[in-house]
C-alpha positions in Angstrom: 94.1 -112.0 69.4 95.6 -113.4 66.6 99.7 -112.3 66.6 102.1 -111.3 63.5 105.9 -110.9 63.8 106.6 -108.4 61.0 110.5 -109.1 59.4 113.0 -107.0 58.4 116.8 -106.0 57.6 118.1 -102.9 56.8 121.5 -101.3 55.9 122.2 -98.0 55.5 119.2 -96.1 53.9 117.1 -94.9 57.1 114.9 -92.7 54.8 113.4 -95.4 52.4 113.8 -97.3 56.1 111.8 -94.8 57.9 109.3 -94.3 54.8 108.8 -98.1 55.2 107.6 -98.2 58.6 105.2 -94.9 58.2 103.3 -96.8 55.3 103.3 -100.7 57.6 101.9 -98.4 61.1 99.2 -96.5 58.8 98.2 -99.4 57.2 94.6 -101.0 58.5 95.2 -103.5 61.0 92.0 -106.2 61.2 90.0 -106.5 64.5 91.5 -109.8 66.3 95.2 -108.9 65.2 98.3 -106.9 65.9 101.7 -106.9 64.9 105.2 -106.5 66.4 108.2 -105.4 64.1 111.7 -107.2 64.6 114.4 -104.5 62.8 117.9 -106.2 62.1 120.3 -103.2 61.5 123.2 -104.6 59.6 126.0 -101.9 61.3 124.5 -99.0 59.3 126.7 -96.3 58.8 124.1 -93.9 59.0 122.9 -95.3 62.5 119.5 -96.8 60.7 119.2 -99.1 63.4 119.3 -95.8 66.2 116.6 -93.5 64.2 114.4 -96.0 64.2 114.0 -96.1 68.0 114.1 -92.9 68.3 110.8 -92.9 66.0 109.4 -95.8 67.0 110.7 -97.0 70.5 108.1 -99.9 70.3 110.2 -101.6 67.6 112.6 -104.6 68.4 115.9 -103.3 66.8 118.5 -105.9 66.2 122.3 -105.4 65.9 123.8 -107.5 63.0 127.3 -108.2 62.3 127.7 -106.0 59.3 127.9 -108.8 56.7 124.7 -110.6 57.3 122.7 -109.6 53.9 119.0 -110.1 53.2 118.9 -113.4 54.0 121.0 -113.7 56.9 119.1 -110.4 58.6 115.8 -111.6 57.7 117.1 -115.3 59.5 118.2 -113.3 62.8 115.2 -111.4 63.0 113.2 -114.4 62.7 115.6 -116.3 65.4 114.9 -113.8 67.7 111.1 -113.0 67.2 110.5 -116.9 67.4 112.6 -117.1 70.8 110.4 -114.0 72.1 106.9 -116.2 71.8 105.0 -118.4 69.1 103.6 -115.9 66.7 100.4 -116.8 65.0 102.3 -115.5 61.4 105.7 -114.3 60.4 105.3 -111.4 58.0 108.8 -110.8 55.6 109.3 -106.9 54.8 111.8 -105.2 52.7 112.3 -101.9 54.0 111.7 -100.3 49.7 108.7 -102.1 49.8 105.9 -99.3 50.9 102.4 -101.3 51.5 98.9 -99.6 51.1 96.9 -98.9 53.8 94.4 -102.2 52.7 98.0 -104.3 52.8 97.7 -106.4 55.9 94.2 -107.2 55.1 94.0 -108.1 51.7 96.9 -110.5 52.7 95.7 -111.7 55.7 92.1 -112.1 54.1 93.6 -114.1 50.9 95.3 -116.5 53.5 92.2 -117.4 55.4 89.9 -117.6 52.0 92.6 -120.2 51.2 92.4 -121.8 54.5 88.7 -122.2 54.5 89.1 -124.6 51.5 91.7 -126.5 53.3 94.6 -124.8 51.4 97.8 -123.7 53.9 99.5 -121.3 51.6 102.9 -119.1 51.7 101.0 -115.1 50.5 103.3 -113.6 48.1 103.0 -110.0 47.3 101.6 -108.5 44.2 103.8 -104.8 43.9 103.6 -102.0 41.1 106.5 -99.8 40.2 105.5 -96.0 42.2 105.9 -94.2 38.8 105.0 -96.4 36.2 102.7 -98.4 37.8 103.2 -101.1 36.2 103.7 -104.7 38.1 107.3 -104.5 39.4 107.3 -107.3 41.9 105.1 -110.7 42.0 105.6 -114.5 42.9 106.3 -116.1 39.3 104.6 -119.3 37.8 107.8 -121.3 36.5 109.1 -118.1 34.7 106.5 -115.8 34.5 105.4 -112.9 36.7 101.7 -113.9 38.0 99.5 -111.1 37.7 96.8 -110.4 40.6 93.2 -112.0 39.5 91.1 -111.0 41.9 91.5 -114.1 43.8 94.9 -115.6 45.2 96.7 -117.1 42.1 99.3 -120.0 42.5 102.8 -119.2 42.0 106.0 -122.1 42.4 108.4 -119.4 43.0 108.6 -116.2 45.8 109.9 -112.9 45.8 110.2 -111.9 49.1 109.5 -108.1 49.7 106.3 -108.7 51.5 105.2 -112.5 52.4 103.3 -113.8 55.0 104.3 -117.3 56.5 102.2 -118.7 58.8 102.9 -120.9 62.0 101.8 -123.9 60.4 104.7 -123.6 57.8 107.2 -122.1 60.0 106.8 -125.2 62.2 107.3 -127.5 60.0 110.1 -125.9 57.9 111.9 -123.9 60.1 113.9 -120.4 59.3 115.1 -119.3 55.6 118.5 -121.4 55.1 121.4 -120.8 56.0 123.2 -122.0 52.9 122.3 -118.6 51.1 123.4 -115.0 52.5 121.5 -112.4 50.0 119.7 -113.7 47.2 117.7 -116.9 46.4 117.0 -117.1 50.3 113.2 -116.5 49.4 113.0 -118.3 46.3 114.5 -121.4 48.3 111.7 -121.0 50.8 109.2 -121.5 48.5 110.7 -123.9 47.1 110.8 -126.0 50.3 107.2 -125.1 51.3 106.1 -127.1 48.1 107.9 -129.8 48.9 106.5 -130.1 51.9 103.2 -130.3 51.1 102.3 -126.5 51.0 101.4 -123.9 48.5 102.4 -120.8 47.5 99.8 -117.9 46.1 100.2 -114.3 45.0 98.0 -111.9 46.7 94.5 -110.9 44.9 95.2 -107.6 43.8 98.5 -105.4 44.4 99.2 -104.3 47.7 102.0 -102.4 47.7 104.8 -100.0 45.5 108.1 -100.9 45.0 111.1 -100.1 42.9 113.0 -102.7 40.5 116.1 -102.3 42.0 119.5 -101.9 39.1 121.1 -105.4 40.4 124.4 -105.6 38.2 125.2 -109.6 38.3 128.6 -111.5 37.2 126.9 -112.6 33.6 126.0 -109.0 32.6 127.9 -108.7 28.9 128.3 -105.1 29.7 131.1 -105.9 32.4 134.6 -106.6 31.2 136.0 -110.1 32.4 137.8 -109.0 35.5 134.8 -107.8 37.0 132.8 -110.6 36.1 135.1 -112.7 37.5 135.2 -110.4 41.2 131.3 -110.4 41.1 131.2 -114.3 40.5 131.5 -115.0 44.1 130.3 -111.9 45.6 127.2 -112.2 47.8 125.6 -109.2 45.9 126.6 -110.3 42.5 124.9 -113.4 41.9 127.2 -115.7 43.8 127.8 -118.6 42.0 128.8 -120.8 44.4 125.5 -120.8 46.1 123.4 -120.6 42.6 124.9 -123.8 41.9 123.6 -125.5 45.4 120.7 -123.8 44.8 120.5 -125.8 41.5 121.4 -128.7 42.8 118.9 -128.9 45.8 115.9 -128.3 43.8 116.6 -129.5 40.5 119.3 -132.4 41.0 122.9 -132.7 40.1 122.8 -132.8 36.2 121.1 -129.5 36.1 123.8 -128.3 38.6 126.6 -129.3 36.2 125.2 -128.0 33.2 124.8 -124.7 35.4 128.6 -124.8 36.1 128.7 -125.3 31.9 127.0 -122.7 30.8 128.8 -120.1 33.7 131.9 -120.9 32.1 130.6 -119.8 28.5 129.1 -117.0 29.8 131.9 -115.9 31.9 134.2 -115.7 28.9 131.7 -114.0 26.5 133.1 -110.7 24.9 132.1 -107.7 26.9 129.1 -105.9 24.8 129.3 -102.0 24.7 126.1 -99.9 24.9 125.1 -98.1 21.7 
């Protein structure tokens, strides 16, 4: 039996939570695998982390320190599942992000079609908006949003609502880093996988719905300077201390100057008004 630690975080919205998990235990499960979930509760004050055991006492909830983010939950709960035993795939999943019952395969069947032609590849999830339905989440190619092809299409950079990592890639790179605690933790693990000798594909066809979430970051003209300024370092807000690193780690130091260039013109821009 082939084994799959499923990854998550949470904070303080047990519905969508709870909504997440119905669609991941409906969904088709292929002969020769089965999955265990690993639930990092960041201090929810709605008591997430509690409901979720009382529907689903199987599941490995985790307590977090209540200022652990996406990437710093998603890191514990893969810390802990990796302590538990070797698991033949890690499997990332944001608790918006509600998969279709043909998820796990279609993901799971992309990776070994890959595999077969001697390709080890990070699976990046193709996701359409639940009203629209229009392509909402997808690993990009340089800028642009890849769209599923039938086939597992390459991508240089991950979004990482629903991602399968296999043991080959965990062992050789390890956890998501600990020099990012919300944001660009995914997009650095792709990032690293390449350079490692790796690849990175978007599934074959959308497997999943979820919602562009309203993210309101430190450059948005709409905000007036002081609250640029306060969201400049916040871990939600873009944080530009570890944007810059980010910068610097994968595209070198000039590019991480003329990142800290450009965040002083844009910081200072006049503050637009809506019409």
């Amino acid at each position: 039996m082939k084994s799959i630690a499923v990854l998550m975080t949470c904070f303080n919205r047990v519905n969508t939570t709870l909504k997440c998990l119905e669609h991941l235990y409906k969904a088709e499960v292929p002969d020769g695998y089965y999955f265990d979930v690993f639930l990092v509760d960041d201090k929810s004050p709605d008591n997430t982390g509690v409901k979720v055991k009382e529907n689903h006492p199987q599941i490995n909830v985790i307590s977090g320190t209540g200022s652990l983010y996406w990437t710093g939950g998603m890191r514990l709960a893969w810390e802990i599942a990796a302590k538990k035993k070797e698991y033949d795939f890690y499997l990332w999943l944001n608790d918006d992000t509600f998969i279709f019952p043909d998820a796990l395969t279609t993901i799971l069947n992309d990776y070994i079609s890959l595999k077969n032609k001697n390709i080890e590849s990070l699976l990046v999830s193709a996701l359409e908006d639940p009203i629209s339905h229009d392509l909402s989440y997808s690993g990009r190619f340089n800028r642009e949003k890849v769209i599923p092809s039938g086939v597992p299409s390459t991508c240089t950079y991950v979004t990482g609502n629903f991602v399968l990592v296999s043991k080959t890639i965990y062992n050789k790179i390890g956890n998501l880093s600990k020099r990012f605690s919300h944001g660009l933790g995914d997009n650095d693990y792709g990032y690293r996988a390449i350079k490692n000798g790796f690849s990175c594909h978007v599934t074959s066809k959308i497997v999943g719905q979820c919602s562009i979430g309203e993210r309101i970051l430190w450059n948005d003209p709409k905000l007036p300077l002081k609250e640029r300024a306060k969201r400049l370092f916040s871990k939600t807000g873009g944080n530009i201390v570890e944007y810059i690193d980010f910068i610097r780690i994968h595209k070198g130091y000039l590019r991480a100057c003329l990142s800290i260039l450009n965040t002083t013109k844009l910081l200072f821009l006049p503050k637009k008004h809506n019409k």
